[in-house]
ZAMARGU-4260 file (C-alpha; in steps of 0.2 Angstrom, whole numbers, plus 5000, padded with zeros to 4 digits):
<rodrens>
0) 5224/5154/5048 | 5236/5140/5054 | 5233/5124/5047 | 5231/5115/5065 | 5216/5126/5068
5) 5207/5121/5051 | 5212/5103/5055 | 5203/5105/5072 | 5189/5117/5062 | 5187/5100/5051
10) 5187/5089/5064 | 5172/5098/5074 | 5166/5099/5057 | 5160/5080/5052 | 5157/5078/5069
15) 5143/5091/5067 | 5148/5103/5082 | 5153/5119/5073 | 5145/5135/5075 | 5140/5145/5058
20) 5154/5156/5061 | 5165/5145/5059 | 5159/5134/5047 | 5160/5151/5037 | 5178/5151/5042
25) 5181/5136/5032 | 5171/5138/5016 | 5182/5155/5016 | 5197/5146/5019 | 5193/5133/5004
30) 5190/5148/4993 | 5209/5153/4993 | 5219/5146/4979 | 5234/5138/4991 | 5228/5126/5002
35) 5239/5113/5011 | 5242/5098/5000 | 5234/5085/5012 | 5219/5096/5013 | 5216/5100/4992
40) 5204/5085/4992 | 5193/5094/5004 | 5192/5109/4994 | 5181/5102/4980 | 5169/5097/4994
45) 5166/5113/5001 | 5165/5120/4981 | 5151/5107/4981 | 5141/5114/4995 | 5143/5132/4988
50) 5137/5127/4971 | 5122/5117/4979 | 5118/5132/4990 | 5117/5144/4974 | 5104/5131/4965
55) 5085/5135/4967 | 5072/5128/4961 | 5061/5138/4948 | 5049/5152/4949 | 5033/5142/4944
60) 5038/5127/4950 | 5024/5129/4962 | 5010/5132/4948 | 5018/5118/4941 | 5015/5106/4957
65) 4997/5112/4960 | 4990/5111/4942 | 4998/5092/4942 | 4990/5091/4960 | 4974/5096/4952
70) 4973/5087/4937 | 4976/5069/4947 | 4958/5077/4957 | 4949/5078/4944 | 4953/5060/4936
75) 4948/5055/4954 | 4929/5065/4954 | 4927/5057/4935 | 4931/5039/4944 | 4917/5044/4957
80) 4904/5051/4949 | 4904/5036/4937 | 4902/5026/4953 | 4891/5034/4957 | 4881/5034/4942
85) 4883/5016/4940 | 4875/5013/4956 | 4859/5022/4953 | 4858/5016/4938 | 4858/5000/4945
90) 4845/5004/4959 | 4835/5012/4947 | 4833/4997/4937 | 4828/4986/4953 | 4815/4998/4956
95) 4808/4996/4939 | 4808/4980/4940 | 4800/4979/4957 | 4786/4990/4949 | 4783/4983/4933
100) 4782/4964/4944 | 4770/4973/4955 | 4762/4980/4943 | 4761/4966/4931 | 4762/4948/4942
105) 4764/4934/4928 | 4758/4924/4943 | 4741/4931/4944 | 4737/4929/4925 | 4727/4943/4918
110) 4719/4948/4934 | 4723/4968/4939 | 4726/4972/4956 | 4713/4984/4964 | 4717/5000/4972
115) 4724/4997/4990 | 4734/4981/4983 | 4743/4995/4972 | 4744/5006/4986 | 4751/4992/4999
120) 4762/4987/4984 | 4769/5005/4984 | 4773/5008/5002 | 4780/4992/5003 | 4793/4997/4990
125) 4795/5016/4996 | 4799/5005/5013 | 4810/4994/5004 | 4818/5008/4995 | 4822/5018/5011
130) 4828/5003/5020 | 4841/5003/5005 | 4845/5020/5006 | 4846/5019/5027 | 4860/5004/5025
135) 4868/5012/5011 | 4872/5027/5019 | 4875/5021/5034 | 4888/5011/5025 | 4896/5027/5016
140) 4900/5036/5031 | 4916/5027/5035 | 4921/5029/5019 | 4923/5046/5023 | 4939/5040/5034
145) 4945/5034/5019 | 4945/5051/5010 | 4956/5056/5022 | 4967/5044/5018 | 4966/5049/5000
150) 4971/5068/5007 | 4985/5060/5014 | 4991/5049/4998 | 4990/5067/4986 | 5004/5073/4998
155) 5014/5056/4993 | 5010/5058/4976 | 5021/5074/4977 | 5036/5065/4984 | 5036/5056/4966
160) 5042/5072/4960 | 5053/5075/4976 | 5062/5057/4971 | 5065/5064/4952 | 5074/5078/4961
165) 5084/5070/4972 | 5089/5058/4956 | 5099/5073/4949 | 5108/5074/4964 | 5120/5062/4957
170) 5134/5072/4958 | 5135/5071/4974 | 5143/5052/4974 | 5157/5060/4971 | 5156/5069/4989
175) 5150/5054/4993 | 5165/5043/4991 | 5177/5060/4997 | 5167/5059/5014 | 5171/5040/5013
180) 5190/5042/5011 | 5190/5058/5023 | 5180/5045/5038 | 5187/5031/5036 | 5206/5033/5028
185) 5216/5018/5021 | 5227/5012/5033
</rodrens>
């Protein structure tokens, strides 16, 4: 192939407008061992594409991915249900309280409450506790947005090991700076 077509071949190239034919021209092309002098440098690029083509990633890397994926879920769940335990806990101590007060009013002295006192005491608390339970559901639904959120920050997680990739990709400065002197040549 004449070394005015490759030039043009190259020129269509970086500019992005070649078809895979021919971009299979040129890889073939930079195979041979005699390659015009001003185009040598061109040569380890296109060896730099092929190696990269030929790499893959391996077999179990997706096991790998979903078992890290799951192990950050389940330190997630923990966090949660410990929340969630601390809250009743919490509410469950109110209620004790509310009760035994009720039950036992240092205010009174030693005087015991009849019957429908102790049952007025109680509904009033089961209302009181239901009025809790209303708001503090009521306040946990839009939390279920944030859960989607938290969908969508596991699939940012996994970019962590995307960026670890890409950091072995160093090699490719040195295609890097052969782009840089190919673009823009010294004068």
């Amino acid at each position: 192939m004449s070394s005015h077509r490759i030039e043009k071949l190259l020129e269509n190239y970086f500019e992005g407008e070649t078809s895979l034919s021919e971009e299979r021209m040129l890889r073939e092309f930079f195979r041979q061992k005699e390659i015009p002098a001003h185009l040598v440098e061109l040569k380890e690029q296109f060896e730099l594409y092929e190696e990269e083509g030929q790499a893959s990633l391996p077999d179990d890397f997706d096991d790998v991915l979903f078992e890290e994926i799951r192990k950050q879920d389940r330190g997630r769940k923990a966090y949660r249900r410990t929340t969630i335990y601390y809250i009743t806990g919490v509410a469950a101590t109110i209620l004790l309280l509310i009760s035994v007060f009720v039950r036992f009013d240092p205010f009174i002295g030693s005087s015991q409450a009849n019957d429908s006192e102790a049952e007025m005491a109680f509904n009033e608390a089961s209302r009181i506790l239901y009025f809790v339970s209303d708001r503090f559901n009521k306040g946990a639904n839009p939390l279920s947005k944030v859960a989607r959120f938290d969908e969508g920050m596991k699939d940012l997680n996994s970019m962590k090991k995307f960026d670890e990739g890409l950091s072995k990709t160093s090699p490719l400065s040195r295609f890097s700076q052969i782009t840089k002197l190919i673009t823009n040549p010294a004068p």
